[in-house]
One Martini backbone bead per residue (centre of mass of N, CA, C, O) as a GRO file, in nm:
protein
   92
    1UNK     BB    1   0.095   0.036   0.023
    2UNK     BB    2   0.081   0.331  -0.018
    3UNK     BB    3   0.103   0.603   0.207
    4UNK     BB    4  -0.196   0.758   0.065
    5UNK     BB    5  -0.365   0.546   0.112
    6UNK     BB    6  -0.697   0.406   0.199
    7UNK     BB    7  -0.847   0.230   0.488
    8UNK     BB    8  -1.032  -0.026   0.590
    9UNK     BB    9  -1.237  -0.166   0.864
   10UNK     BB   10  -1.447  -0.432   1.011
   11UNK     BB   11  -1.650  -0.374   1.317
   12UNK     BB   12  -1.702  -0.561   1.637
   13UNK     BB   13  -1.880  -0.412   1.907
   14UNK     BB   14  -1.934  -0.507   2.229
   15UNK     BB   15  -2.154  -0.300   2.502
   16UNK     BB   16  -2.125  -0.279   2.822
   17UNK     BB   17  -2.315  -0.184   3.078
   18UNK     BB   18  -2.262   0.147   3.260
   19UNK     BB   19  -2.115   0.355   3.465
   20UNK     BB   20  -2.067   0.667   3.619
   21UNK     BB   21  -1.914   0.831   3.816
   22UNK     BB   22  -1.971   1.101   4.017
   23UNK     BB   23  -1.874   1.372   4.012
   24UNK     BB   24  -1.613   1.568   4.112
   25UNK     BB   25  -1.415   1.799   4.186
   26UNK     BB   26  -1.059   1.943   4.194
   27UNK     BB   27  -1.018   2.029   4.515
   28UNK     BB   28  -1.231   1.789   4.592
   29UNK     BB   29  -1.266   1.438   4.619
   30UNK     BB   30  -1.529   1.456   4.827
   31UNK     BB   31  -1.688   1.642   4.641
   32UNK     BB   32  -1.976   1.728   4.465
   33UNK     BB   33  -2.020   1.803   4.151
   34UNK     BB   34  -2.224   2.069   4.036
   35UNK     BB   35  -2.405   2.092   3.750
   36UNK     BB   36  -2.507   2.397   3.537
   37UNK     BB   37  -2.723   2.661   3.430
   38UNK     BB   38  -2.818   2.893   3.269
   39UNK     BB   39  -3.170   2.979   3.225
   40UNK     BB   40  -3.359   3.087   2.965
   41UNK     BB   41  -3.758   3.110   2.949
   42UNK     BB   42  -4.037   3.212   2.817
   43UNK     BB   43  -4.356   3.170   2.896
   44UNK     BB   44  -4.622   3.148   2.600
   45UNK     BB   45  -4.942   3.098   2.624
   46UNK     BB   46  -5.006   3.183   2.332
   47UNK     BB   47  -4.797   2.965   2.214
   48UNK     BB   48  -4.696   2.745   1.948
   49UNK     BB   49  -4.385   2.797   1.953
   50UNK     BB   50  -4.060   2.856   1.994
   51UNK     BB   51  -3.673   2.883   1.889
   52UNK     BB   52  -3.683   3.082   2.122
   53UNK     BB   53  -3.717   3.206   2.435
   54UNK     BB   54  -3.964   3.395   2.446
   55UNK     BB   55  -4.219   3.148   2.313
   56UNK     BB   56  -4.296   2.944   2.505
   57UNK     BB   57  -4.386   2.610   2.606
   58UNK     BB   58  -4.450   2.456   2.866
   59UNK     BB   59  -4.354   2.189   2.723
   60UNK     BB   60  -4.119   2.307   2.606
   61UNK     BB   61  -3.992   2.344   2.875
   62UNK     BB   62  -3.953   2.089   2.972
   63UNK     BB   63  -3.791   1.946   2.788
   64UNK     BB   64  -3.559   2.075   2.863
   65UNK     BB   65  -3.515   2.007   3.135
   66UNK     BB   66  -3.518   1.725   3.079
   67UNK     BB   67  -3.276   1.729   2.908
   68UNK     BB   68  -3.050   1.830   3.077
   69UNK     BB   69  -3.059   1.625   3.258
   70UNK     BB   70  -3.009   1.387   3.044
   71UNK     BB   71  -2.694   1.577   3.040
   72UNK     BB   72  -2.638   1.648   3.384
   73UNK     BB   73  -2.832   1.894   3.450
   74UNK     BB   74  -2.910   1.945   3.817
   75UNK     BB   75  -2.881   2.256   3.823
   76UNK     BB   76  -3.058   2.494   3.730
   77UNK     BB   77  -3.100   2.841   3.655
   78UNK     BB   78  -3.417   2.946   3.668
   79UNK     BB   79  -3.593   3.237   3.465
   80UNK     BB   80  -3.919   3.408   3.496
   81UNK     BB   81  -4.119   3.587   3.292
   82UNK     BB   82  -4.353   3.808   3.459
   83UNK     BB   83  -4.502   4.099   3.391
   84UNK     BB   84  -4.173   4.227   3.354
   85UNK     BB   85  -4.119   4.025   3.562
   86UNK     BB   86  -3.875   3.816   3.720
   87UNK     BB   87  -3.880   3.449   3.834
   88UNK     BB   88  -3.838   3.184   3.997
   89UNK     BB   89  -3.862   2.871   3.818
   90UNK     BB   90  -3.872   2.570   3.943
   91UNK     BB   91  -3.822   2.253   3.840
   92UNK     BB   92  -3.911   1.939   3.643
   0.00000   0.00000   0.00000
C-alpha cells in the first residue's frame, strides 16, 4: 500500500452497560460537583412554540428541564419572566 492510500476495516463490538461514577471537584476530590447552567426561557400562554427562547410552551419548556437533565445538568438556574418582572421558576 503506498503511504497516501487509505483502507477501512469493518469491525464488530459489543458494548456492555455501565455506569460512570458521579463527578467529584477538581480541589476536593470527596466533594460533588454540582453541574449548573443559566437557562432563561420565557413561558408564553398564548404561543404555538418557538425556537427563541422568548415564547415557550409549558411543554417545550419541561422537554428542555428534561433535556439538561438528560444530559448531566441537576441543577439549572432557571429564571421566567412574568408581567415584565423576572421570578425564580423551580422544578423539573
Amino acid at each position: 500500500m503506498k503511504h497516501n492510500q487509505r483502507c477501512s476495516i469493518e469491525i464488530t463490538v459489543k458494548l456492555l452497560p455501565f455506569r460512570l461514577a458521579e463527578p467529584k471537584t477538581n480541589y476536593d476530590l470527596q466533594r460533588d460537583f454540582v453541574p449548573s447552567i443559566y437557562h432563561v426561557s420565557i413561558i408564553d400562554p398564548k404561543s404555538k412554540g418557538d425556537i427563541t427562547p422568548h415564547h415557550r410552551t409549558l411543554a417545550g419548556y419541561r422537554n428542555e428541564l428534561n433535556n439538561l437533565s438528560r444530559h448531566g445538568i441537576s441543577n439549572p438556574l432557571c429564571y421566567q419572566m412574568q408581567n415584565g418582572m423576572w421570578m425564580n421558576f423551580g422544578g423539573f
